[in-house]
C-alpha positions in Angstrom: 218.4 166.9 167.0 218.2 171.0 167.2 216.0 170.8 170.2 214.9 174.7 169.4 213.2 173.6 166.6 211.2 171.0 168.0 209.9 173.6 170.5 208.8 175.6 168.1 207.2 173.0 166.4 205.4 172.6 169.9 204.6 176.2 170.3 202.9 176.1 166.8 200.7 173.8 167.0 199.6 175.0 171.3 198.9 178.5 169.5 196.9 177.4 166.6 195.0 175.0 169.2 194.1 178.3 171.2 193.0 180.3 168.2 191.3 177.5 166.3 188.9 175.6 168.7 188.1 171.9 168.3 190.7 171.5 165.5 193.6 169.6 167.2 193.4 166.8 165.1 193.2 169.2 162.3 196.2 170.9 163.4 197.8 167.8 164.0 197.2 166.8 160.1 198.5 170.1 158.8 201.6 169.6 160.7 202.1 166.4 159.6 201.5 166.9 156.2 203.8 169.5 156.2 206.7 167.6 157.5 206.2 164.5 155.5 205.5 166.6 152.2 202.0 165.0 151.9 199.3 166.1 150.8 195.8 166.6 153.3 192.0 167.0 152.3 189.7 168.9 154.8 185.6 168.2 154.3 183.1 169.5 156.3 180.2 172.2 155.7 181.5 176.1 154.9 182.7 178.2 158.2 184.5 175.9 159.5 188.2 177.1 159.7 189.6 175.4 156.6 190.2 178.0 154.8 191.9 179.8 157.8 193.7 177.3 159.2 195.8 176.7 156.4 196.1 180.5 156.2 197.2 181.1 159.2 200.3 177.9 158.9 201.5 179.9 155.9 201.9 182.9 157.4 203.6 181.3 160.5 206.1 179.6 158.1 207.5 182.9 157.5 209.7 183.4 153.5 206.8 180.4 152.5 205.1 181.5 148.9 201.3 180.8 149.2 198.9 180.0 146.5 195.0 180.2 147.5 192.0 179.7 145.2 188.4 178.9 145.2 187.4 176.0 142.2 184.3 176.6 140.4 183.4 174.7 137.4 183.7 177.7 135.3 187.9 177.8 136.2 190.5 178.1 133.6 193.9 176.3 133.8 195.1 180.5 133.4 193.6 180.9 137.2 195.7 178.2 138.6 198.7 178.0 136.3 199.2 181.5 135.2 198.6 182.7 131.5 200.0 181.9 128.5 203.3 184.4 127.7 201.9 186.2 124.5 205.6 187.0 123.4 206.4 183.2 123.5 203.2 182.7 121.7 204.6 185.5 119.3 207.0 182.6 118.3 205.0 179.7 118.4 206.0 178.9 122.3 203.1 177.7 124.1 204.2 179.1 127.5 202.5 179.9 130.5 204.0 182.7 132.9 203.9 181.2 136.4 204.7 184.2 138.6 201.9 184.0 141.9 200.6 181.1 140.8 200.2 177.6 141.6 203.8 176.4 140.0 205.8 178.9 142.4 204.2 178.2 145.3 205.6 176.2 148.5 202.2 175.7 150.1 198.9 176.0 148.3 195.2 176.1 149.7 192.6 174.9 147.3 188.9 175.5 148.3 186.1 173.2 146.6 188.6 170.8 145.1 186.1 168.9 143.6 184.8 171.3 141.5 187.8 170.9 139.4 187.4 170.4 135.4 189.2 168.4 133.0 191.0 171.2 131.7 192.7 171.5 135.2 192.7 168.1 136.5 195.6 166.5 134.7 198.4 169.4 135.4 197.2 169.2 139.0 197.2 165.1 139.1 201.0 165.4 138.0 202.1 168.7 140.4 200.3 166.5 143.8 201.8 162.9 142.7 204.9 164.1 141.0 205.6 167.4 141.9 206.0 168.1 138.3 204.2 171.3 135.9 204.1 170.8 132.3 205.2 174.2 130.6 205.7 174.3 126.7 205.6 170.3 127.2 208.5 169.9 129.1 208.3 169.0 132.9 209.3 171.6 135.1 210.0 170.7 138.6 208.1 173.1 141.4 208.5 173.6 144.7 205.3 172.5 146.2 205.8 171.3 149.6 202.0 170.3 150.4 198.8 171.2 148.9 195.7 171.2 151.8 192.5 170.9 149.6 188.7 171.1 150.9 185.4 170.7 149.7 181.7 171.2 151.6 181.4 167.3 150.4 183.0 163.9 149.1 182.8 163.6 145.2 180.5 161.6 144.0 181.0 158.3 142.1 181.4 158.3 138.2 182.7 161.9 138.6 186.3 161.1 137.7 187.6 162.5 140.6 188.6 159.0 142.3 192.5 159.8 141.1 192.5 163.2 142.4 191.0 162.0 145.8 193.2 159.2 146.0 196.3 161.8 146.0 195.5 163.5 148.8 197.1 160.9 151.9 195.4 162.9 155.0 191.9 163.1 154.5 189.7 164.7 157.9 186.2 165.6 158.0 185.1 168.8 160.4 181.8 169.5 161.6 180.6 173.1 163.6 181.9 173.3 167.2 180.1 171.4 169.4 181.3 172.6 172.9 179.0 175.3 174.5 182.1 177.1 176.3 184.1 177.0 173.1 181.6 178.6 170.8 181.3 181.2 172.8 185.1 181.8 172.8 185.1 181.9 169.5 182.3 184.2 169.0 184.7 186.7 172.2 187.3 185.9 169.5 189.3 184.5 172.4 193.0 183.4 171.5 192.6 185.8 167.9 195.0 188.6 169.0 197.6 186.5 170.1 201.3 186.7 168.8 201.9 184.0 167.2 204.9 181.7 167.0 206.9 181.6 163.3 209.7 179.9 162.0 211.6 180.0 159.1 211.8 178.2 155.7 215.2 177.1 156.6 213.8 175.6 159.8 211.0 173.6 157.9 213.3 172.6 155.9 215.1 170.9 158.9 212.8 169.4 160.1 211.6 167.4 157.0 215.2 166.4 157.1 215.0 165.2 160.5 211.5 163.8 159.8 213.1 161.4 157.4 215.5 160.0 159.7 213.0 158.9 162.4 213.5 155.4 163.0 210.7 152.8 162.1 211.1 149.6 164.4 210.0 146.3 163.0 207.0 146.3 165.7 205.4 149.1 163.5 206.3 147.3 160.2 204.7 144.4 161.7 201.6 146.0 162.8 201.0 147.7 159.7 201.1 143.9 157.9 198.3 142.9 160.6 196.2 146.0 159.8 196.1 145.4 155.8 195.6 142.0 156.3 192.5 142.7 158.7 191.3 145.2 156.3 192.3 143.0 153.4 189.8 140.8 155.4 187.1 143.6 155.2 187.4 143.9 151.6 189.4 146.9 152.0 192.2 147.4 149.5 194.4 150.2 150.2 197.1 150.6 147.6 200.8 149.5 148.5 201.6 153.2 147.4 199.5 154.9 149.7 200.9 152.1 152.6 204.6 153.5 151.7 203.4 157.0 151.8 202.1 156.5 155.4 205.4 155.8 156.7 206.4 159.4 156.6 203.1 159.9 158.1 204.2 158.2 161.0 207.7 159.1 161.5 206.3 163.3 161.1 203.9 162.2 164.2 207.0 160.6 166.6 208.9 164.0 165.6 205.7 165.9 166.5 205.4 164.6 170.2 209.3 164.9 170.2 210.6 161.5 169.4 212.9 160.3 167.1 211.3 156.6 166.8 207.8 156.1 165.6 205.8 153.8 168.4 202.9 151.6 167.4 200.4 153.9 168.7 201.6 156.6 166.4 199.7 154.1 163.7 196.2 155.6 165.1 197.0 158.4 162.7 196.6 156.1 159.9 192.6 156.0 160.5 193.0 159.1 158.3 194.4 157.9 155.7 193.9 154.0 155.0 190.1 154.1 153.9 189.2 154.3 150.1 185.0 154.9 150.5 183.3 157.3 153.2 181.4 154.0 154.1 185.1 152.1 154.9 185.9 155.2 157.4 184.3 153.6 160.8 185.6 149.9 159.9 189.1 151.5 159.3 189.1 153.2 162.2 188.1 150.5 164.7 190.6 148.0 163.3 193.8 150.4 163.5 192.6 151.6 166.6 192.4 147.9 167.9 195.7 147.3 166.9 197.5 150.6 167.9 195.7 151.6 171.7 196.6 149.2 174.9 194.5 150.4 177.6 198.2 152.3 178.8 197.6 154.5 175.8 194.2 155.0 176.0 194.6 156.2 179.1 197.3 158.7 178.6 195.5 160.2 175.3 192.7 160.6 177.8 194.8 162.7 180.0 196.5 164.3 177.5 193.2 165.7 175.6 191.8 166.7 179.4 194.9 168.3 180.5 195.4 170.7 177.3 191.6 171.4 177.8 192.3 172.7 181.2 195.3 174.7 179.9 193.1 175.7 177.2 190.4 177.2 179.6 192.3 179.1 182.1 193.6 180.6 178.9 190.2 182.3 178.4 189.3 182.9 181.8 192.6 183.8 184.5 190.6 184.7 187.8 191.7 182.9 190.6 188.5 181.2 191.0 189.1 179.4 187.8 193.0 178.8 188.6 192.0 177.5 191.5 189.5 174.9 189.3 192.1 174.3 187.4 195.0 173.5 189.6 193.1 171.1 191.1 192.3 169.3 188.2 195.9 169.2 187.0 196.5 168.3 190.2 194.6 165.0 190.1 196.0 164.3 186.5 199.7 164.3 187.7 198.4 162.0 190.6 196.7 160.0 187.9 199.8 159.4 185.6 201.9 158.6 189.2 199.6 156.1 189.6 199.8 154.8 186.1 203.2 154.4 186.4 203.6 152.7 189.1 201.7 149.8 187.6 203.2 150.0 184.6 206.9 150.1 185.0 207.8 148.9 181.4 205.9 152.1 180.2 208.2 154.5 182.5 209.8 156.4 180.1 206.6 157.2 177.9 204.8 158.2 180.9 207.0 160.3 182.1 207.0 162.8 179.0 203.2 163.1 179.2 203.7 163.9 183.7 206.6 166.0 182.3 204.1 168.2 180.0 201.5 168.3 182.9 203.4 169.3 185.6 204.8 172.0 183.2 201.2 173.2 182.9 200.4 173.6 186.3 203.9 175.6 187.1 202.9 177.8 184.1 199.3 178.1 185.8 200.6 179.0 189.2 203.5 181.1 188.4 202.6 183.1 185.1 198.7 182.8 184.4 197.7 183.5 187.6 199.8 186.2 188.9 200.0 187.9 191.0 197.7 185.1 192.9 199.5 182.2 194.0 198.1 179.2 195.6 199.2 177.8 199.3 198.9 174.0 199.0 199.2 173.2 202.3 196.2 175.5 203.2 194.5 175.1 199.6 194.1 178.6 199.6 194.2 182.0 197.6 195.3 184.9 197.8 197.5 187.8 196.9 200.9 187.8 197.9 201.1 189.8 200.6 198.4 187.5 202.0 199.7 184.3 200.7 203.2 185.2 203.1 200.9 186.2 206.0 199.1 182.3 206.5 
């Protein structure tokens, strides 16, 4: 596995968390999708980063073409597919020119999805499901990688849009931020001047290689039969497709957190994408969650979530005071997954990456963030270097 890769998938998804606050599932999803080749909906009320967040992935995926529009109901097929070539229509060719638009592009960004018309809905049906444009009637294959859609709200029954909604796998909903500290981050524009990681095409293209080799064990397989027949159980009916879909789901997750098998509690994902109604999302959620969080993994989300927070933080504000808040709080995390270890021996290894990460954290708080303070642990104290080689 080209190990380089995998940090800079790692290094992504840390800097879109710093410039984009309270979207790490989000970031997470748009990841995912893009190593699985799915496709993900975003809802949630305007100004809230959907838009830019899929902006911002395209311009990190450097050589990536990029197709962005805004559906009204007034669009033509022309907006989104390109216009018809009058010298082919000269000799009775009914030909669109696709140059800059949807058809050409790797990864698209379409804004008020729903708003789409019958005149546009059945080319874009066959380019999500199929990956397949329709030009002079014969099938033209594109290279679409993923297509993020968002709306301000779900469609509403007897619309027609069920089809279209049911293509998109990943489906998150976004509210405002809610964090008092964050929102006023944002409003600093904390984390927005920051160079940002890229990679190549060729690279992506790698790693959705490597995506499809990650192994599935039978304990996953397994699980996924109890959850559909709990839901089954609910009178929830997910489609075998989208079941089979989610496997790639799951195996761009394990290559996300650096692994190369998928573990059950990768399946939590899946509380994105197993639910058909708004009204099934809570009694999705609670059953895969039963089924794919021991209190073990509970436990190290928690720590996870807390630790990045605390990375997150210092990030915005470096005075000692607050590294020396923050060391202390890493501190007690590293002391909390030692802990956790110890009474869970059969859990070692998976413990250990998450104690890895953390103790990374505080070495890149004490040594880089801070300097040129550093912090004497035996003393618990401050200061400067001349000082701290004076105590």
């Amino acid at each position: 596995m080209p190990i380089i890769h995998l940090k800079k998938l790692e290094e992504i998804r840390q800097a879109l968390n710093l410039k984009f606050f309270e979207r790490e599932n989000e970031v997470e999803g748009i990841l995912v999708a893009l190593l699985s080749r799915q496709h993900m909906l975003m809802i949630g009320p305007a100004g809230t980063a959907k838009s830019a967040l899929s902006a911002e992935l395209a311009k990190i995926v450097q050589g990536t073409e990029y197709f962005q529009w805004l559906l009204t109901r007034f669009s033509t097929p022309e907006e989104l597919f390109g216009p018809l070539s009058l010298k082919d229509l000269e000799k009775g060719v009914y030909k669109r020119n696709t140059l800059t638009k949807l058809p050409e592009a790797n990864l698209v960004f379409l804004d008020e999805i729903f708003k789409a018309n019958s005149a546009i809905l059945n080319s874009l049906l066959t380019l999500l499901n199929e990956r397949l444009f329709y030009n002079d009637g014969k099938p033209v294959k594109v290279p679409l990688l993923s297509i993020i859609g968002a709306s301000n709200e779900y469609p509403e029954e007897g619309e027609g849009l069920e089809a279209l909604f049911d293509r998109f796998l990943l489906r998150f909903e976004l509210d405002y931020i809610a964090n008092e500290k964050n929102f006023v981050s944002m409003l600093k524009g904390t984390g927005q001047n920051q160079i940002l990681p890229s990679m190549t095409m060729e690279e992506l293209v790698q790693l959705q290689l490597i995506t499809d080799t990650v192994t599935i064990p039978d304990e996953v397989y397994e699980t996924l039969g109890e959850i559909r027949k709990e839901l089954r159980d609910e009178g929830i009916r997910p489609s075998d497709r989208r079941f089979k879909q989610s496997l790639s789901v799951l195996q761009a997750k394990a290559l996300i957190n650096q692994r190369q098998v998928v573990k059950v509690y990768d399946l939590v994902i899946l509380e994105n994408a197993l639910w058909e109604t708004v009204d099934q999302r809570e009694a999705v959620s609670a059953i895969i969650r039963k089924h794919s969080q021991d209190v073990v993994t509970q436990v190290l989300s928690s720590i996870k979530n807390e630790a990045n927070d605390i990375f997150y933080a210092i990030q915005q504000d470096q005075s000692p005071e607050a590294g020396m808040e923050a060391t202390k709080k890493i501190k007690a995390l590293v002391a909390d997954l030692k802990n956790l270890k110890r009474n869970n021996q059969n859990r070692k290894a998976e413990i250990n990456v998450l104690l890895d990460k953390v103790t990374s954290m505080e070495r890149e708080i004490l040594d880089t963030i801070l300097e040129p303070w550093h912090f004497d642990s035996q003393h618990e104290k401050w200061g400067t270097t001349s000082t701290f080689f004076k105590m």
